[in-house]
DOPANU-570089 format. One record per residue: residue number from 1; x, z, y of N, C-alpha, C in turn; residue in three letters. Coordinates in steps of 0.02 Angstrom, whole numbers, plus 50000, padded with zeros to 5 digits. Each point is the difference from the previous one (the first is absolute). Layout:
// DOPANU-570089
REC;balo;nx;nz;ny;cax;caz;cay;cx;cz;cy;vexlum
REC;NUM;X;Z;Y;X;Z;Y;X;Z;Y;Ala
...
// end
This chain:
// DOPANU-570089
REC;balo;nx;nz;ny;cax;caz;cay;cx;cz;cy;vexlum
REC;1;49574;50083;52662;49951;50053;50012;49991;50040;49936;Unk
REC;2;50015;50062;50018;49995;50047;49921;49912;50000;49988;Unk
REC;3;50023;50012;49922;49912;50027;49989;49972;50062;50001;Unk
REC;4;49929;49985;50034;49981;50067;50010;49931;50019;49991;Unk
REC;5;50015;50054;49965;49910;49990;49970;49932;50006;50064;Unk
REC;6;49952;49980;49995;49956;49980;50041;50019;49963;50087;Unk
REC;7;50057;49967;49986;50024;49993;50060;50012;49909;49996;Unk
REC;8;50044;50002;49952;50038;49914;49986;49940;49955;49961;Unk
REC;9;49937;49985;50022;49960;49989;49974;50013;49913;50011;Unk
REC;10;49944;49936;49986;50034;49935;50041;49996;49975;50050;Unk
REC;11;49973;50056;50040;49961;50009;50077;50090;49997;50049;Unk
REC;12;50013;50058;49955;50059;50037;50032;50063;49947;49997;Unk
REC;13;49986;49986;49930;50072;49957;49977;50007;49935;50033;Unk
REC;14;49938;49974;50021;49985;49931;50046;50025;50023;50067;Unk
REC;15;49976;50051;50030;50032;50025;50046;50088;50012;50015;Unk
REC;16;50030;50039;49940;50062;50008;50019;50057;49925;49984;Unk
REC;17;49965;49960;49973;50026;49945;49973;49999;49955;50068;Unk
REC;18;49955;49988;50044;49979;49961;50050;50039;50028;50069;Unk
REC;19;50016;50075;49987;50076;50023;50042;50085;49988;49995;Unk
REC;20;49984;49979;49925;50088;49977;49983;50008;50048;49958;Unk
REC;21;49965;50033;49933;50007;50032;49961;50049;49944;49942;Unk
REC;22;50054;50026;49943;50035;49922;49981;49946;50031;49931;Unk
REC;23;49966;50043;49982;49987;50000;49935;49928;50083;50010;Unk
REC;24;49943;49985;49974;49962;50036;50003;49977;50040;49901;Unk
REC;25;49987;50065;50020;49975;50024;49931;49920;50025;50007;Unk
REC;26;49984;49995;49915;49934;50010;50006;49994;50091;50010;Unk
REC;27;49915;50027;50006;50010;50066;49988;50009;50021;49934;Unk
REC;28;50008;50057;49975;50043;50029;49925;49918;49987;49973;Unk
REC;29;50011;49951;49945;49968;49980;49947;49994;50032;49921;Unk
REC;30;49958;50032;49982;49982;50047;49958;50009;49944;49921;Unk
REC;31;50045;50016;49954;50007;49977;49960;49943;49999;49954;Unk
REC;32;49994;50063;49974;49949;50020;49966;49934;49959;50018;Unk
REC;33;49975;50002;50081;49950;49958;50016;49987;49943;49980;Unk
REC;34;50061;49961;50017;50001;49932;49984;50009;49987;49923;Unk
REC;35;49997;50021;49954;49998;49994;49912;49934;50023;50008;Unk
REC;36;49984;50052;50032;49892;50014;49993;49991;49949;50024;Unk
REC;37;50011;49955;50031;49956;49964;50028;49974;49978;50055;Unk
REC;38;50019;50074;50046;49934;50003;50065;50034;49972;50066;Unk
REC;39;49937;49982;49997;49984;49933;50060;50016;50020;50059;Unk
REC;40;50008;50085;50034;50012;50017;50050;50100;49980;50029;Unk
REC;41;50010;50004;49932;50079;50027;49996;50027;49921;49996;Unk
REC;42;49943;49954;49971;50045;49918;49997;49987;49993;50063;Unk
REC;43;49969;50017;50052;49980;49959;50081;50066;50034;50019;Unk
REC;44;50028;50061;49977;50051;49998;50047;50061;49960;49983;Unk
REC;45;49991;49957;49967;50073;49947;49993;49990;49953;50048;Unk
REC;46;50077;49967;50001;50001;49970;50060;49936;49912;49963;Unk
REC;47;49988;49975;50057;49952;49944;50001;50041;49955;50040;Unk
REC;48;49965;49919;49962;50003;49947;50002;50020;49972;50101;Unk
REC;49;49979;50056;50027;49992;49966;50101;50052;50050;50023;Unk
REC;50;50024;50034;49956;50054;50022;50047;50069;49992;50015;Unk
REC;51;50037;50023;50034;50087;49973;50018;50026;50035;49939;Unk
REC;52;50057;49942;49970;50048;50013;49964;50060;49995;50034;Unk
REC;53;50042;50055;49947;50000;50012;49975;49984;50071;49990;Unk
REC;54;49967;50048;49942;49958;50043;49998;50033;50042;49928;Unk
REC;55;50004;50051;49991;49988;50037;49926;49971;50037;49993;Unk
REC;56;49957;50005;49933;49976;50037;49974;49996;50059;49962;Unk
REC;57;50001;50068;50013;50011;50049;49989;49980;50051;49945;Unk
REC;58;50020;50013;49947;49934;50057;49948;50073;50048;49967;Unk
REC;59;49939;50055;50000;50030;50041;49992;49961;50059;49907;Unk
REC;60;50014;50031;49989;50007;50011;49923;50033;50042;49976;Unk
REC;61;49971;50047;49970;50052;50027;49932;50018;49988;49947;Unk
REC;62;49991;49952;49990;49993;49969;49904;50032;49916;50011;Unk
REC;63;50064;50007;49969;50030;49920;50002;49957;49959;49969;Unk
REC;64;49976;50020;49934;49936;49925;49987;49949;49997;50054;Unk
REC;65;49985;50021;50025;49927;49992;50053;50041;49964;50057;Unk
REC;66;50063;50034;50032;50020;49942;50046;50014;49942;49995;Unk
REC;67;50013;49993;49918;50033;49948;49994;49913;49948;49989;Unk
REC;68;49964;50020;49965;49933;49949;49997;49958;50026;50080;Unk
REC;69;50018;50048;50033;49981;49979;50075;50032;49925;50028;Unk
REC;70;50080;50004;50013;50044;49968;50009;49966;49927;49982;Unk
REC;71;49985;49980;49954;49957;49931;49951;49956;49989;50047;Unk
REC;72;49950;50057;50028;49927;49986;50053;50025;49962;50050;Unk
REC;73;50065;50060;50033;50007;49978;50057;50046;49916;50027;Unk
REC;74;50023;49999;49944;50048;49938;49992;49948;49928;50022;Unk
REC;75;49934;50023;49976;49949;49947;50010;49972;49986;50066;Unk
REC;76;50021;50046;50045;49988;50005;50063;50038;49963;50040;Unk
REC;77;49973;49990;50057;50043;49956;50073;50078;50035;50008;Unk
REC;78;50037;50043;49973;50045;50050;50008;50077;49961;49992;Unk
REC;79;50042;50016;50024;50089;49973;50008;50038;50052;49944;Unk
REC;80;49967;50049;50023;50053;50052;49949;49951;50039;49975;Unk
REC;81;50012;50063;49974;49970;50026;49941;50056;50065;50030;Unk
REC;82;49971;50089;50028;50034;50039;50008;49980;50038;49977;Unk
REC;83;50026;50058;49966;49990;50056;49955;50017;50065;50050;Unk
REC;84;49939;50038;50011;50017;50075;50033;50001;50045;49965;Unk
REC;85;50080;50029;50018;50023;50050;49974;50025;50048;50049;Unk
REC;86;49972;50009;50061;50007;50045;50065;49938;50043;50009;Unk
REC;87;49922;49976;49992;49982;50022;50049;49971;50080;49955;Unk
REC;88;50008;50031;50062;50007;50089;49998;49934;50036;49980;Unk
REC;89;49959;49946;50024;49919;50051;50024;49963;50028;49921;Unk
REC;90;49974;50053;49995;49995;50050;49950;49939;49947;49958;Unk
REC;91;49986;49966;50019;49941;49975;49960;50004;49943;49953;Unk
REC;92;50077;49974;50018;50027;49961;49929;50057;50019;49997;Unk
REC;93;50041;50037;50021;50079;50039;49962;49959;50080;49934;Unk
REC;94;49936;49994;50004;49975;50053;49942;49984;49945;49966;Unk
REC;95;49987;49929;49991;49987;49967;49939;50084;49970;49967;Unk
REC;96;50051;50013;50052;50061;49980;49965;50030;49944;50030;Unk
REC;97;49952;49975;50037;50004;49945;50033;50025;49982;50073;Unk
REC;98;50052;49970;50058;50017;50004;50043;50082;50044;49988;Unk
REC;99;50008;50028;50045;50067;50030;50006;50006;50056;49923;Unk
REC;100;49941;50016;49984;50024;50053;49928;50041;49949;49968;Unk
REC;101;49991;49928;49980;50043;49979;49971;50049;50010;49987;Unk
REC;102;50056;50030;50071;50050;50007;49988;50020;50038;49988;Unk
REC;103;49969;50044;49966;49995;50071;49954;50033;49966;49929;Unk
REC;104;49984;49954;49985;50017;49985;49949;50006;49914;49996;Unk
REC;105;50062;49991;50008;50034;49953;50030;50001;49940;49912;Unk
REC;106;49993;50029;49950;49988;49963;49942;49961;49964;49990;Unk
REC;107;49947;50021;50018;49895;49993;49995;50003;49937;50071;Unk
REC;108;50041;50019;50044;50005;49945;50057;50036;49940;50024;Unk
REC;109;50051;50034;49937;50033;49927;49992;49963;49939;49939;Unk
REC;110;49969;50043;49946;49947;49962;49958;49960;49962;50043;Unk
REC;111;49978;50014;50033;49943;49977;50054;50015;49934;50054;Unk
REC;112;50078;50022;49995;50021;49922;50054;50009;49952;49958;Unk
REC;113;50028;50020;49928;50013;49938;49952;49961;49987;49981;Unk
REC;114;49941;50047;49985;49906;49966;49976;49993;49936;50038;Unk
REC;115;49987;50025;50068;49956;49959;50047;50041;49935;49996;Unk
REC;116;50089;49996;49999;50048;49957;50013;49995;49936;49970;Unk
REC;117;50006;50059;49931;49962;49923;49943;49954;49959;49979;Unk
REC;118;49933;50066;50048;49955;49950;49972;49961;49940;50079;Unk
REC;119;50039;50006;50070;49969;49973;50012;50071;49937;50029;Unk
REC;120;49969;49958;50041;50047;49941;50018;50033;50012;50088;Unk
REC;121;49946;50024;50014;50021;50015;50103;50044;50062;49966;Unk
REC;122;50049;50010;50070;50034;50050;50014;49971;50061;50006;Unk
REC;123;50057;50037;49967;49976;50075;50005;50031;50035;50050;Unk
REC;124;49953;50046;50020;50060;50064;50061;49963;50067;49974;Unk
REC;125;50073;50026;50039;49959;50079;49981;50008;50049;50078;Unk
REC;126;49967;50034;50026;49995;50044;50043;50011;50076;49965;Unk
REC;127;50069;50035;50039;49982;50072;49963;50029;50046;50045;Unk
REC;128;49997;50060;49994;50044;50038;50048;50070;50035;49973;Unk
REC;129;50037;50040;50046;50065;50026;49976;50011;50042;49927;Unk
REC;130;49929;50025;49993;49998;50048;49911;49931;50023;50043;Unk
REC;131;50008;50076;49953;49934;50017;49985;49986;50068;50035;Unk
REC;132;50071;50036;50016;50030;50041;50042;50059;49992;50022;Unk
REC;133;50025;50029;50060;50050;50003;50017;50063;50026;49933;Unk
REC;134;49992;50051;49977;50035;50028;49948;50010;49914;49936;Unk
REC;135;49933;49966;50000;50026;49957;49942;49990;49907;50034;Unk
REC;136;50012;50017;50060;50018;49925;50028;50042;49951;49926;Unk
REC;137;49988;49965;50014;50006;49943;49942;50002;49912;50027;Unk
REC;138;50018;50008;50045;49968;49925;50050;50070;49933;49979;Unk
REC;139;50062;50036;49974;50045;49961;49979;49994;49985;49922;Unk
REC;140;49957;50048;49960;49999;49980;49944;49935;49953;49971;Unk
REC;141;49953;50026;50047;49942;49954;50022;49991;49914;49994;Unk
REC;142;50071;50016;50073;49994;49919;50004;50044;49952;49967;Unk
REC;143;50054;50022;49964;50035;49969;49922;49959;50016;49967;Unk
REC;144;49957;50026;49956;49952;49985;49960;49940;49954;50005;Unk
REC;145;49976;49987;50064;49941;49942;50022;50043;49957;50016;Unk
REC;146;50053;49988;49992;50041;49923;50009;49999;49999;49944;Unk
REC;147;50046;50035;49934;50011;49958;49931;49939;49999;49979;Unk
REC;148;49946;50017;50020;49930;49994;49977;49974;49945;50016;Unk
REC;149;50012;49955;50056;49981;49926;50023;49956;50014;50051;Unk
REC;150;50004;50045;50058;49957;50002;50046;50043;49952;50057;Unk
REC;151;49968;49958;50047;50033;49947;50039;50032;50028;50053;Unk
REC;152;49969;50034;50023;50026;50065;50083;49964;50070;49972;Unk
REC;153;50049;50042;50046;49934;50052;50009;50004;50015;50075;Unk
REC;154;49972;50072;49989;49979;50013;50071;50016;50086;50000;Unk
REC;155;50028;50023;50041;50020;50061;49996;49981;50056;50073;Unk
REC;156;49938;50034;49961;49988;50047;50063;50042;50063;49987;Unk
REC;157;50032;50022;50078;50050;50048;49990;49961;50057;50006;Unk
REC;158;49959;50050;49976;49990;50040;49990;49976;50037;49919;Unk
REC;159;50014;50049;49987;49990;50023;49934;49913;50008;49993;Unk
REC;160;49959;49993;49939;49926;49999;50011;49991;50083;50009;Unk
REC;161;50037;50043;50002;49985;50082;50030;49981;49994;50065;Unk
REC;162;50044;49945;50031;49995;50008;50088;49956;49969;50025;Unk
REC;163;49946;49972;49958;49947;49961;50036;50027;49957;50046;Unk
REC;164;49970;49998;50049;50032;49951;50065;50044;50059;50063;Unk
REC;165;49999;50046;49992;50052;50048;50015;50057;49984;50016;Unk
REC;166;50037;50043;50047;50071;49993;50005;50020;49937;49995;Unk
REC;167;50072;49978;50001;50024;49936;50002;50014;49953;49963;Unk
REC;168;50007;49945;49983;50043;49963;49935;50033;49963;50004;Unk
REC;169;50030;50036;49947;50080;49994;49994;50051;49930;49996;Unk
REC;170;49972;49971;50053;50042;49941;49994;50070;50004;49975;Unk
REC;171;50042;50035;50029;50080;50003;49948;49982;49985;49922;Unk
REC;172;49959;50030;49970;49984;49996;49932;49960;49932;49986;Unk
REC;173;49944;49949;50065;49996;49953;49976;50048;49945;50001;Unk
REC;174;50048;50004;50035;50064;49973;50020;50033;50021;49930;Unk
REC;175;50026;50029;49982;50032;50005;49942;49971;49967;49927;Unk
REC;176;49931;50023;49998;49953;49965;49957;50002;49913;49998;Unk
REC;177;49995;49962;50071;50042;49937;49997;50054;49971;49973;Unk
REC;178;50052;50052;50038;50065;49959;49983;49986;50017;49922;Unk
REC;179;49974;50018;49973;50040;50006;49914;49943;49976;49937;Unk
REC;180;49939;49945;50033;49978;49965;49966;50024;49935;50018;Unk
REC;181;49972;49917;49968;50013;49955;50031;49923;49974;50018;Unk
REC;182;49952;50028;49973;49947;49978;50020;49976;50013;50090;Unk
REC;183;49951;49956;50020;50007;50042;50072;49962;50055;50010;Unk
REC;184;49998;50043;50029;49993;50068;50020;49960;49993;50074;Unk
REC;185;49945;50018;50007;49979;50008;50060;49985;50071;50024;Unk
REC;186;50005;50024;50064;50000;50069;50024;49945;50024;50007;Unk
REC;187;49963;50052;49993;49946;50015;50044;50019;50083;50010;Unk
REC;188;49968;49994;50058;49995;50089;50028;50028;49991;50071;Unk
REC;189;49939;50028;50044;50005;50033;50082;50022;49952;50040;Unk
REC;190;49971;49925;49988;50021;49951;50020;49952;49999;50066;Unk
REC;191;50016;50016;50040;49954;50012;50064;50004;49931;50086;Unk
REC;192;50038;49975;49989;49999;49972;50069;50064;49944;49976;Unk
REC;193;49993;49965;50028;50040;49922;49977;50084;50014;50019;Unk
REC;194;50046;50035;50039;50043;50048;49984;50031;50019;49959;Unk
REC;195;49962;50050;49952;50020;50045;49946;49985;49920;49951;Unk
REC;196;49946;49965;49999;50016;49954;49960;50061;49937;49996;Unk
REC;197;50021;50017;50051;50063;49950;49984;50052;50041;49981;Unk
REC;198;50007;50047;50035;50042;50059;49974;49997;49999;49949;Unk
REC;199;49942;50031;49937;50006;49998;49942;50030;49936;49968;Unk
REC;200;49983;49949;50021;50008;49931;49981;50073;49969;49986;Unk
REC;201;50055;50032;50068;50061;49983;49986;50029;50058;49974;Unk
REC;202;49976;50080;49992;50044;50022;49975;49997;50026;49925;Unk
REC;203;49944;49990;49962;49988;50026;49930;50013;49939;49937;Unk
REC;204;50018;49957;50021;50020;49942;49967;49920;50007;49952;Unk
REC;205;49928;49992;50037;49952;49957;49967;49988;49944;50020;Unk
REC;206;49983;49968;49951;49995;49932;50009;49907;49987;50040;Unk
REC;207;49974;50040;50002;49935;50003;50060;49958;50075;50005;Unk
REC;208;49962;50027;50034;49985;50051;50013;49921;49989;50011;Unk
REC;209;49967;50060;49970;49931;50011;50000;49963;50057;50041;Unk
REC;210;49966;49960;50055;49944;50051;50033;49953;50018;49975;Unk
REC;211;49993;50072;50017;49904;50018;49980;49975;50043;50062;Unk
REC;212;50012;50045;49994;49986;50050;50055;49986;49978;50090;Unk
REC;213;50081;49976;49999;50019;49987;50064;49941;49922;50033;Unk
REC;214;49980;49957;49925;49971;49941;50042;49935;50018;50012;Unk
REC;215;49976;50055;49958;49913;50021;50006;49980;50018;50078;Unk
REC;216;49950;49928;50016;49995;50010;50082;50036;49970;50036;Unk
REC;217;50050;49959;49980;50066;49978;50018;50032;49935;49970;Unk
REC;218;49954;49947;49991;50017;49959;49959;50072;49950;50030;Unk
REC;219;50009;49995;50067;50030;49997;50034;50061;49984;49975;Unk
REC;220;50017;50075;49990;50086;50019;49970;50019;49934;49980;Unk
REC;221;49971;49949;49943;50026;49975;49963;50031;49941;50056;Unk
REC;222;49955;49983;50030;50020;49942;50049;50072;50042;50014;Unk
REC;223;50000;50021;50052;50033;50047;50041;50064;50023;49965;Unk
REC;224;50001;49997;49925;50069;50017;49985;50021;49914;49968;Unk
REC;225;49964;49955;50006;50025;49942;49990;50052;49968;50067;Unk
REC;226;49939;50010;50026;50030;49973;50103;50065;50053;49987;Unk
REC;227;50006;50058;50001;50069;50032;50009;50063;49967;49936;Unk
REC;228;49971;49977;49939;50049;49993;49962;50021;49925;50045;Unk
REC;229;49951;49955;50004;50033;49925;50037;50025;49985;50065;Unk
REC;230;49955;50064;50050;50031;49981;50050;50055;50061;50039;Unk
REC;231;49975;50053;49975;50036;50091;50032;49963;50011;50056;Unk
REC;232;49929;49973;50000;49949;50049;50031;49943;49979;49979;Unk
REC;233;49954;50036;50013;49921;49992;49986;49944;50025;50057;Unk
REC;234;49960;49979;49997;49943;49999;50020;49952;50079;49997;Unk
REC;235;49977;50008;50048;49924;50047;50010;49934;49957;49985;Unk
REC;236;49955;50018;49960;49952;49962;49986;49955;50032;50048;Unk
REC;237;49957;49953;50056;49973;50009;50063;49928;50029;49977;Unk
REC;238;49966;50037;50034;49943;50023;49989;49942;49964;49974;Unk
REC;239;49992;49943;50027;49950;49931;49967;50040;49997;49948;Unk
REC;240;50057;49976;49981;50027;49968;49937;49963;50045;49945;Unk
REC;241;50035;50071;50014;49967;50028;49964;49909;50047;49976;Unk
REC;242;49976;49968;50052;49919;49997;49982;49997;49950;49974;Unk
REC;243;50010;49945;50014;49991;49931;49953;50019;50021;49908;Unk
REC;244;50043;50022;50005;50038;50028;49928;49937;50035;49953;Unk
REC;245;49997;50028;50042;49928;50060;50007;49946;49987;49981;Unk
REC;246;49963;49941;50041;49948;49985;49974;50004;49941;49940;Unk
REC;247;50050;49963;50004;50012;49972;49942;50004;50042;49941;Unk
REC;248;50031;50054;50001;50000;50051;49918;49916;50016;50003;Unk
REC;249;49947;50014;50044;49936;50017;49992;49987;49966;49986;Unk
REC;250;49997;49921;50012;49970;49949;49971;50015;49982;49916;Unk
REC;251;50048;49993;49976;50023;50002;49941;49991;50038;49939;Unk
REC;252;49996;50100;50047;49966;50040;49946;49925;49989;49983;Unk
REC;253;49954;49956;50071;49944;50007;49990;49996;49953;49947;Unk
REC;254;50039;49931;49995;49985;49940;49952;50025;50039;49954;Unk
REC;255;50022;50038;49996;50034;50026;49910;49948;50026;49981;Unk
REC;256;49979;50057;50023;49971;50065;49966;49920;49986;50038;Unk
REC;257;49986;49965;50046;49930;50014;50022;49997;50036;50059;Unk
REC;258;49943;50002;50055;50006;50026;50059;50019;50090;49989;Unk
REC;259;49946;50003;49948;49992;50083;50015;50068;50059;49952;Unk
REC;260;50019;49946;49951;50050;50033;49962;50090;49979;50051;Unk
REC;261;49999;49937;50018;50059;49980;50041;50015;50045;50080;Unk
REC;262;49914;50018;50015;50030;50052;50064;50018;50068;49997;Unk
REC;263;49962;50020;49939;50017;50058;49969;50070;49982;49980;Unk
REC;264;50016;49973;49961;50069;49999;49999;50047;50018;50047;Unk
REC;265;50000;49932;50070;50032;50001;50041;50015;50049;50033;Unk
REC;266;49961;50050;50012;50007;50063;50044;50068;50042;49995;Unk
REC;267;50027;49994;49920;50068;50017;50001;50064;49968;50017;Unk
REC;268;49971;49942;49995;50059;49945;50061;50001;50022;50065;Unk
REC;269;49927;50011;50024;49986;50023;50067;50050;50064;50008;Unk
REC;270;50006;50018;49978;50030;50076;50002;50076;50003;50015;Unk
REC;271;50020;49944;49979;50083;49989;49984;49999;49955;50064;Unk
REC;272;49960;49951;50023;50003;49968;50053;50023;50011;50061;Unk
REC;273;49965;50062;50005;49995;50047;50051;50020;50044;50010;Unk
REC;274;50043;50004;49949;50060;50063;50004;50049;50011;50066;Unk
REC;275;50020;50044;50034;50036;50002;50060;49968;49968;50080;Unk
REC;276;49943;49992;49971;49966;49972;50069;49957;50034;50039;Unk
REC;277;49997;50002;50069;49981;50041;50042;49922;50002;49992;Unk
REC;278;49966;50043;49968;49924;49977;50002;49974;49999;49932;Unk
REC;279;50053;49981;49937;50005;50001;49941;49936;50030;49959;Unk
REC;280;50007;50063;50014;49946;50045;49947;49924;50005;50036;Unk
REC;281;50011;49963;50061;49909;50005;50008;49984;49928;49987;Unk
REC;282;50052;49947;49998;49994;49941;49957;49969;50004;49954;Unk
REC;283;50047;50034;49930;50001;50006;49942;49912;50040;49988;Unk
REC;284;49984;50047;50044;49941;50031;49990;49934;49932;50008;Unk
REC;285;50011;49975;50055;49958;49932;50004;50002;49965;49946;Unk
REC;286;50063;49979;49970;50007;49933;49931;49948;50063;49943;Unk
REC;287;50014;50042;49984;49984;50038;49942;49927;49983;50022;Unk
REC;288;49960;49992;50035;49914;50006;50016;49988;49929;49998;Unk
REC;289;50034;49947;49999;49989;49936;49996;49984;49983;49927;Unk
REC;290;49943;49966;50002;49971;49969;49930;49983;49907;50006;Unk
REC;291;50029;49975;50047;49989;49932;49990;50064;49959;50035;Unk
REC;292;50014;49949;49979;50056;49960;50032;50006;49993;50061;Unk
REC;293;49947;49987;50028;49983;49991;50080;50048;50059;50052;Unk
REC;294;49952;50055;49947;50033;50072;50063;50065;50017;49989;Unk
REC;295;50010;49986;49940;50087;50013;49989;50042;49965;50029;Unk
REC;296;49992;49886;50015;50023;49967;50031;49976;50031;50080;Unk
REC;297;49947;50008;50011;49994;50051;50072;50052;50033;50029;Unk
REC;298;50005;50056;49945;50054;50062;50024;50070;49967;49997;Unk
REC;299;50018;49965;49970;50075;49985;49989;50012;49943;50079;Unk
REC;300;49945;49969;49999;50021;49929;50063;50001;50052;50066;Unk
REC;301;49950;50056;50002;50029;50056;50075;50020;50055;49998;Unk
REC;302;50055;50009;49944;50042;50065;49989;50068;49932;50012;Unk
REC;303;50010;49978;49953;50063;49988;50003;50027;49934;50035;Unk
REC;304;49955;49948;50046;50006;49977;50037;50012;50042;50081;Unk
REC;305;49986;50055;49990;50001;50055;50071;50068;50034;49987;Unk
REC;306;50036;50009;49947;50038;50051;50011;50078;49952;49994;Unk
REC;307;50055;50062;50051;50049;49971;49963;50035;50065;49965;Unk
REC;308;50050;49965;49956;50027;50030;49932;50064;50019;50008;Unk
REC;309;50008;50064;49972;50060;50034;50007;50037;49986;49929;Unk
REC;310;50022;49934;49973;49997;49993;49914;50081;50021;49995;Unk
REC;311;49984;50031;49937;50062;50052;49975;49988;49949;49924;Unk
REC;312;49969;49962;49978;50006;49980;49926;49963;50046;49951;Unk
// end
């Protein structure tokens, strides 16, 4: 399960793990935060009750700060230790941090050998193809975070210009494979258990990462397991998935508290209910809900009533 900010929380990650997820990430962890200190930014590491295996994610412009982030997080319940160098959104590619990295591929390779040396768990790195199309860089990228000592990485095929836009470029994460020896995992437009095996036998990665496609959909993961073992899979039945359902409500409420966990939830609600007949006067009902009760309410006679047209 890729990471995603306000989304891969341990609500979520308990969730996609309990579908047949083989490996869950935390949400993008603020380096800088975690050297301040603050207490908001350590709750989002992974904890002591949840499924492993799990990594932990921070992101940064400054190789010493990742690297004494890297030290925080090492102290945590965590398997690996991943460094973001993808994500696009304007509010940390202006501190240097996320995909600007690969603006300057020197400053980011400092940063994998910081963290490398100074902690003991495995390192990964997440990044995208370059920084534009014009200065794609995704082969020089990923020979530099290998002789740097990163354990895998992870390769989203789009350039950070394209946001989540247009397509990615699997040929280029396929190529990006064959010519490290570390393993290489895919991500991008991984939508329906299908295209995930597809990707699977033909880009020579050694495993592939959802984000998009599982939000609302935790499913997939099962579902492309059953297809890898047996060459078919399963529809998850309308109860199965209210049960799913109210189990993630229950979980955000023990995390965060009744009134902050339903507030939360409402954007799960949203993805839940995506493609379903009835959907947006759903979604209008969950948004007015302020207690566990009415939210477990709406979900046990919406989605025990309907059946599902699931596209993934």
């Amino acid at each position: 399960m890729a990471p995603i900010a306000g989304m891969t929380d341990g609500p979520y990650r308990k969730i996609a793990m309990e579908q047949g997820a083989g490996l869950t990430v935390s949400e993008l962890i603020s380096a800088n935060a975690l050297v301040r200190d603050s207490r908001r930014t350590f709750d989002m590491l992974p904890q002591d009750d949840e499924p492993r295996p799990v990594s932990a994610q921070i992101f940064g412009g400054d190789p010493e700060i990742l690297r004494d982030a890297a030290l925080v997080v090492e102290e945590s319940p965590c398997d690996y230790i991943d460094i973001n160098f993808g994500c696009p959104v304007k509010k940390v590619v202006k501190t240097g941090a996320g995909s600007a990295m690969l603006q300057n591929l020197k400053k980011a390779g400092q940063a994998v050998e910081a963290v490398v040396r100074a902690v003991k768990k495995p390192v990964t790195v997440k990044f995208r193809t370059g920084w534009t199309f014009e200065t794609v860089n995704a082969l020089e990228s990923a020979k530099l975070f290998e002789d740097k000592g990163a354990h895998a990485i992870t390769l989203h095929g789009r350039t950070a210009s394209q946001g989540y836009s247009g397509k990615a470029d699997w040929e280029l994460i396929s190529e990006v494979a064959n010519s490290v020896k570390i393993p290489v995992i895919g991500n991008g437009d991984i939508t329906t258990p299908e295209i995930a095996i597809k990707r699977l036998n033909e880009s020579a990665c050694s495993a592939i990462m959802i984000g998009r496609g599982a939000l609302g959909y935790p499913w997939i993961f099962r579902q492309i397991n059953e297809l890898l073992e047996t060459g078919l899979y399963t529809k998850p039945a309308a109860n199965e998935m209210a049960g799913v359902i109210l189990s993630h409500i229950r979980l955000m409420v023990g995390h965060y508290g009744e009134k902050t966990g339903i507030r939360k939830m409402r954007t799960h609600m949203g993805y839940y209910s995506r493609g379903v007949t009835g959907g947006a006067r759903f979604r209008n009902r969950v948004n007015n809900t302020k207690t566990r009760d009415e939210m477990e309410n709406l979900v046990t006679g919406f989605f025990d009533d309907h059946q599902y047209a699931v596209s993934a």
